[in-house]
C-alpha positions as CSV (number, residue, x, y, z in Angstrom):
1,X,4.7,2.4,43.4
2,X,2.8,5.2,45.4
3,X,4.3,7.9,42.5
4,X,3.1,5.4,39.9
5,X,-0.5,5.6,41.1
6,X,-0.1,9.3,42.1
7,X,0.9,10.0,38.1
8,X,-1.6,7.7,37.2
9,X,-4.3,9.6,39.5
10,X,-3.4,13.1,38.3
11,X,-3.9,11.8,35.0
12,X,-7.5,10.5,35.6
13,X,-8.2,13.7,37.5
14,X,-7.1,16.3,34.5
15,X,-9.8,13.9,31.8
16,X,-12.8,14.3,34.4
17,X,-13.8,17.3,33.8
18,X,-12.3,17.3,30.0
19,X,-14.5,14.4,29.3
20,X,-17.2,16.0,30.9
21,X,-17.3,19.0,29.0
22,X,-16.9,16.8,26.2
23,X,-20.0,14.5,26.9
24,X,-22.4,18.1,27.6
25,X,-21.0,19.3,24.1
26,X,-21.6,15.8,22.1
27,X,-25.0,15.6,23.6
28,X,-26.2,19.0,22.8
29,X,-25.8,17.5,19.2
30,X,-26.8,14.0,19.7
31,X,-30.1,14.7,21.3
32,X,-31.9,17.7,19.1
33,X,-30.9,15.5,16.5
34,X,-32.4,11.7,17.5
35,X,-35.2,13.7,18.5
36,X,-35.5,15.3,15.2
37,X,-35.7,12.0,13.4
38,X,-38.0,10.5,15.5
39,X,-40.3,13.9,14.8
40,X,-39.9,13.3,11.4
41,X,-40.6,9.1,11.0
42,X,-43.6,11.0,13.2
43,X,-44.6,13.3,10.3
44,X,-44.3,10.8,7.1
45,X,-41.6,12.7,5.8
46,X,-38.6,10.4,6.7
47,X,-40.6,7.8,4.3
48,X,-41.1,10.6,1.5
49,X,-37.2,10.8,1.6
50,X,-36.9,7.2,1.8
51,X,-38.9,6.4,-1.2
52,X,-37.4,8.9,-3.3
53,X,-33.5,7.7,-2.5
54,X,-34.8,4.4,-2.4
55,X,-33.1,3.4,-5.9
56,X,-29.8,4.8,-5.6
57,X,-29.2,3.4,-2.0
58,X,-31.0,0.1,-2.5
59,X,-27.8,-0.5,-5.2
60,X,-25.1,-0.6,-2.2
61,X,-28.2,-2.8,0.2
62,X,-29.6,0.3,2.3
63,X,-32.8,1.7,2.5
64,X,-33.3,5.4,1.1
65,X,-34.0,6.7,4.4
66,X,-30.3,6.2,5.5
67,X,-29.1,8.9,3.1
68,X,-29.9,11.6,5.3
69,X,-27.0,9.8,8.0
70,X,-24.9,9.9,5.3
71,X,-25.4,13.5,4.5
72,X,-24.9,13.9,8.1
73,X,-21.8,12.6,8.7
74,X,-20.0,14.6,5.7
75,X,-21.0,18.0,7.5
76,X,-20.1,16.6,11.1
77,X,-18.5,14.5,13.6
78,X,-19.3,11.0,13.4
79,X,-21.6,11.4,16.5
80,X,-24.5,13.1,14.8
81,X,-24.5,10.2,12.4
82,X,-24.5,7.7,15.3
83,X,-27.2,9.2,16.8
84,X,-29.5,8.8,13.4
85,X,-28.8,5.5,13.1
86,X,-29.5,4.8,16.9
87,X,-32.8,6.2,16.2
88,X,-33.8,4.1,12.9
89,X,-34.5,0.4,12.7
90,X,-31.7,-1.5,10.8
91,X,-30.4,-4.7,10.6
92,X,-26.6,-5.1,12.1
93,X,-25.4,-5.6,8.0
94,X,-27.4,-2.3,6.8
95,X,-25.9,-0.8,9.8
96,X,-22.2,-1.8,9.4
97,X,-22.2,-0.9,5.5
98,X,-23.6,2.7,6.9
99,X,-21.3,2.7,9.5
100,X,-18.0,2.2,7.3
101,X,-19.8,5.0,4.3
102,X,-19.7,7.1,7.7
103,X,-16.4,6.1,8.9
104,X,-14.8,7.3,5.4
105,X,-16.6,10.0,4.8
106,X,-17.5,12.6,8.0
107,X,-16.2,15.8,9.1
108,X,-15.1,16.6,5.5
109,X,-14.4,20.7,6.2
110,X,-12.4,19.9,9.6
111,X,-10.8,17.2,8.2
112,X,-9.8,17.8,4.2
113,X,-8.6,21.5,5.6
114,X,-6.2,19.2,8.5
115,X,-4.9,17.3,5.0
116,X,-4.3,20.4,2.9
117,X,-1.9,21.7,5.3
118,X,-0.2,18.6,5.6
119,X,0.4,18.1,1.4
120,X,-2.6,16.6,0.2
121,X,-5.5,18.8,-1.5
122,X,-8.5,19.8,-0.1
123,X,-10.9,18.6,-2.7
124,X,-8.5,15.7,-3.6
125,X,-9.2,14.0,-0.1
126,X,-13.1,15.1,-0.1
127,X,-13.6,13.5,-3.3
128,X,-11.8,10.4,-2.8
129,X,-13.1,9.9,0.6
130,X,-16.8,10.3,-0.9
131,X,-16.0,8.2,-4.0
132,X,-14.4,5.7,-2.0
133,X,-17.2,5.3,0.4
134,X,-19.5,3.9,-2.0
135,X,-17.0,1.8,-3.1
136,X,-16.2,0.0,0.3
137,X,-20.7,0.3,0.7
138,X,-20.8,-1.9,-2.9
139,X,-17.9,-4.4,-2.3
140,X,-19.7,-5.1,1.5
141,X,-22.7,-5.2,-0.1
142,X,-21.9,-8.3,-2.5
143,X,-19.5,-10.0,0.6
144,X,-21.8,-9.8,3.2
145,X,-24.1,-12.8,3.9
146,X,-27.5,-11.6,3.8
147,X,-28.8,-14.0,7.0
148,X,-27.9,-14.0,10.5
149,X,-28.1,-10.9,11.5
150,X,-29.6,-9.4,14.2
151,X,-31.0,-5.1,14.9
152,X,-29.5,-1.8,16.0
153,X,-31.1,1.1,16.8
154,X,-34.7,0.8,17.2
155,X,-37.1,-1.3,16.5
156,X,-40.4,0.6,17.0
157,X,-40.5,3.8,14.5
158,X,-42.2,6.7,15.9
159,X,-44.3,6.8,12.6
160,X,-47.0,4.3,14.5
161,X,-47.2,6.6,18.0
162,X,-50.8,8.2,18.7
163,X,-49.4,11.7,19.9
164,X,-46.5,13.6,20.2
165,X,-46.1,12.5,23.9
166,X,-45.5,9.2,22.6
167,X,-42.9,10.4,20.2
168,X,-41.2,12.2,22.9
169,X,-41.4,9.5,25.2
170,X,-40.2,6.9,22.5
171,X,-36.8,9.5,21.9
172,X,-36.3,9.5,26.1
173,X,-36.0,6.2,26.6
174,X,-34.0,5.1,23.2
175,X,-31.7,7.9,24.2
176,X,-30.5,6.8,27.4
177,X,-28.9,4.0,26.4
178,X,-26.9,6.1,23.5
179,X,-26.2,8.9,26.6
180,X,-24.5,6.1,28.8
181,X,-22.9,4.9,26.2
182,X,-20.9,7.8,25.4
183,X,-20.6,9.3,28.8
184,X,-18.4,5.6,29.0
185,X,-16.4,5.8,25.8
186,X,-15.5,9.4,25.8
187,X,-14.6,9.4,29.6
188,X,-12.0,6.2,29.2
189,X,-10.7,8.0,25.9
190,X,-10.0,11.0,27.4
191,X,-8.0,9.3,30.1
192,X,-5.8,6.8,27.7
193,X,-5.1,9.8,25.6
194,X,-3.5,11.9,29.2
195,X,-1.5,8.3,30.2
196,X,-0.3,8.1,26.9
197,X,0.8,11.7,26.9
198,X,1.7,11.4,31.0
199,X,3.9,8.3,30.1
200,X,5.2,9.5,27.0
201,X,4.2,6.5,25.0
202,X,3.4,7.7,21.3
203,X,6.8,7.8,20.3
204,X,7.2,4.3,22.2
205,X,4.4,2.8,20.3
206,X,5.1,4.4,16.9
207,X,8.4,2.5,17.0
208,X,6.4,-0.9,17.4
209,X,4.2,-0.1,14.7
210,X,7.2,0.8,12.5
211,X,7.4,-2.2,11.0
212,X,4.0,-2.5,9.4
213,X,4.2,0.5,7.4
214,X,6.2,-1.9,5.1
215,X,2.6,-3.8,4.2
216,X,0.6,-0.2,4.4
217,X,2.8,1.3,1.8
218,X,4.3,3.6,3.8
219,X,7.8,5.4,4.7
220,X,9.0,4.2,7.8
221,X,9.3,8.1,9.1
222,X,5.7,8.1,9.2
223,X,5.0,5.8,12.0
224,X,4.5,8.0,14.3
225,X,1.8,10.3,12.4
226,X,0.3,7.1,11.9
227,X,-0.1,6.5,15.5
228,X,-1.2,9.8,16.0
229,X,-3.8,10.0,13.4
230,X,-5.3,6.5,14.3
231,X,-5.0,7.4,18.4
232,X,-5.8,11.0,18.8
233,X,-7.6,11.5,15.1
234,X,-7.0,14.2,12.6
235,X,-9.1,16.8,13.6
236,X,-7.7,16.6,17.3
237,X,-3.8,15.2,16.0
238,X,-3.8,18.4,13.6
239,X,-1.6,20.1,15.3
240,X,1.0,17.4,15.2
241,X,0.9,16.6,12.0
242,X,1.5,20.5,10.4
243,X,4.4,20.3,12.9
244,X,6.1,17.9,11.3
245,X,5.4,19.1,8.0
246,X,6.7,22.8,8.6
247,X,9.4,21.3,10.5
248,X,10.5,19.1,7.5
249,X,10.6,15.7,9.6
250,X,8.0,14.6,7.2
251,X,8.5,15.4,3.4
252,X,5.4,16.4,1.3
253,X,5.4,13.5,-0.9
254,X,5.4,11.1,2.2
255,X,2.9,13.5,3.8
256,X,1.1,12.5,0.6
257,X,1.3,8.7,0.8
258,X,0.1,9.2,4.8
259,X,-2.8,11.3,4.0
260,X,-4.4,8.7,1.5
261,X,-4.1,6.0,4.0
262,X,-5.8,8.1,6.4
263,X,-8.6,9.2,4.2
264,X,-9.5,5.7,4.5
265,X,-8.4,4.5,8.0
266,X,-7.9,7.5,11.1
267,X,-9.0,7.4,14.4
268,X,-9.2,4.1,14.5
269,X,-9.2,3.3,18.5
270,X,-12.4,5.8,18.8
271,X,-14.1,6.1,15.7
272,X,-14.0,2.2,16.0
273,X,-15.1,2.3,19.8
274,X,-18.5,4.3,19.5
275,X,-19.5,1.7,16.6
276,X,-19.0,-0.8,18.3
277,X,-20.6,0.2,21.6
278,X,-23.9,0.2,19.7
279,X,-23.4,-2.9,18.1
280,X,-21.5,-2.7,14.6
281,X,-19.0,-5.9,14.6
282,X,-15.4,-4.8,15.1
283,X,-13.9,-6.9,12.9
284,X,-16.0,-5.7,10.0
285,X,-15.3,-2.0,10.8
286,X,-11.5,-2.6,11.4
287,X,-10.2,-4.7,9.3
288,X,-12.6,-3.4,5.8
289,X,-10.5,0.3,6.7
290,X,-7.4,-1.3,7.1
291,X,-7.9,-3.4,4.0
292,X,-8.9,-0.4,2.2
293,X,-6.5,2.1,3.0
294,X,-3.6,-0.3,2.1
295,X,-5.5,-0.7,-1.5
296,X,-5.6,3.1,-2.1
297,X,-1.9,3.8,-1.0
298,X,-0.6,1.1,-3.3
299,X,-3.0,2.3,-5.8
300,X,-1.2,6.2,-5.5
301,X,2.2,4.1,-5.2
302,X,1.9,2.9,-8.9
303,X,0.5,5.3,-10.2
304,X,3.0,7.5,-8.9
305,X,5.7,5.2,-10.1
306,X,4.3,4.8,-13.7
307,X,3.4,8.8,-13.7
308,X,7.4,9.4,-13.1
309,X,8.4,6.8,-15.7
310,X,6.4,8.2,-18.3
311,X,8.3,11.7,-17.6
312,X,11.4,10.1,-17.9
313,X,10.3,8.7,-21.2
């Protein structure tokens, strides 16, 4: 028992000051930027933007403004977009349809490049990842009930403050609970990812997830890069992945059928996590990437099949 909590120990103490460094780096983004946001709902020019992306976004039930989060979160980690919508006034449905554009589409450059090295192209998964974002925005957008639901994010815009102390003040206070928030996440993250690794349970795991590939469309042989991709993520499980690639334990047609499902649905423990910590309902933002990651791999799957038959022919 005493070794047990000894491993168990070391492992907390190596994701301290990994998580830290973490948390310092995340903020340096999340801050500048919420503070940004509220300068600019302090300027008018948030509601310039807003009016004049009104039309297009108003089709999948969001308000023009939101397009800039969007924006964000193809350029960048999904942070950055979580601190935007943290500092704008939505309802938890126009958040959860932003959320899930977010989830499919961020960190396009880390992320596509992680996918061309592992069979898929780079502008085949950007595009499909974009296109498929409004898709999942529109379906969620005639599915979800319009009533009963509450806010996230802010309710006062910094557009009504007096001064810029106000503003500042508004973006202090709104912050801290987004600061604690990850400080929490990150921190418990970075210590299941070291006892997973410490207890060398990813291979463990991957073999009771094995059986659902069945229903995700998948080879069986990629259960583990499943687990990895929806554990560690695919900017972070990159490594992993090109490994088994180059060391052909993973053809490049299954590599293939794997990288469309994870276009759709990766990192699912965090990504989900963070969302959830500010208020986005889980079973929306797990199940609706689940759902549509099986849809796209079947959808790849026939075409696949009647692409081959037609050769034959």
């Amino acid at each position: 028992m005493d070794h047990l909590i000894n491993r168990i120990w070391g492992c907390i103490k190596k994701a301290l000051p990994k998580a830290g460094k973490t948390c310092v780096w995340l903020l340096k983004i999340i801050l500048p930027i919420s503070l940004l946001v509220r300068l600019l709902q302090y300027s008018g020019l948030l509601d310039k933007l807003s009016l004049l992306l009104e039309p297009v976004f108003s089709l999948i039930g969001l308000p023009g403004e939101t397009a800039i989060v969007f924006i964000t979160s193809i350029f960048t980690p999904l942070y950055a977009p979580i601190a935007l919508i943290t500092s704008m006034s939505l309802t938890v449905r126009e958040a959860t349809i932003l959320a899930l554009m977010c989830l499919t589409s961020h960190n396009l450059p880390v992320e596509s490049a992680v996918q061309s090295k592992t069979g898929s192209g780079f502008w085949e998964m950007s595009i499909l990842r974009v296109c498929m974002s409004f898709v999942i925005a529109m379906c969620l957008h005639w599915i979800m009930p319009y009533n009963g639901w509450g806010a996230i994010g802010v309710t006062v815009s910094a557009g009504i403050c007096n001064s810029i102390w106000d503003v500042f003040m508004l973006w202090l206070m709104s912050s801290m609970k987004v600061v604690l928030t990850i400080l929490l996440v990150v921190t418990a993250l970075m210590i299941l990812h070291y006892l997973l690794d410490e207890f060398n349970l990813m291979r463990k795991l991957s073999a009771v997830f094995a059986p659902l590939m069945k229903l995700f469309g998948l080879p069986k042989d990629t259960a583990f890069l499943w687990l990895v991709g929806n554990v560690v993520g695919l900017a972070y499980g990159s490594a992993i992945m090109i490994e088994q690639v180059e060391q052909k334990k993973l053809s490049i047609a299954d590599g293939k059928l794997l990288n469309y499902h994870l276009a759709m649905s990766h990192s699912l423990l965090e990504d989900s996590l963070i969302f959830i910590a500010i208020g986005i309902p889980a079973l929306w933002i797990i199940f609706t990437r689940l759902f549509f990651a099986i849809v796209v791999v079947w959808l790849r799957r026939a075409y696949n099949y009647c692409y081959i038959r037609k050769i034959a022919i």
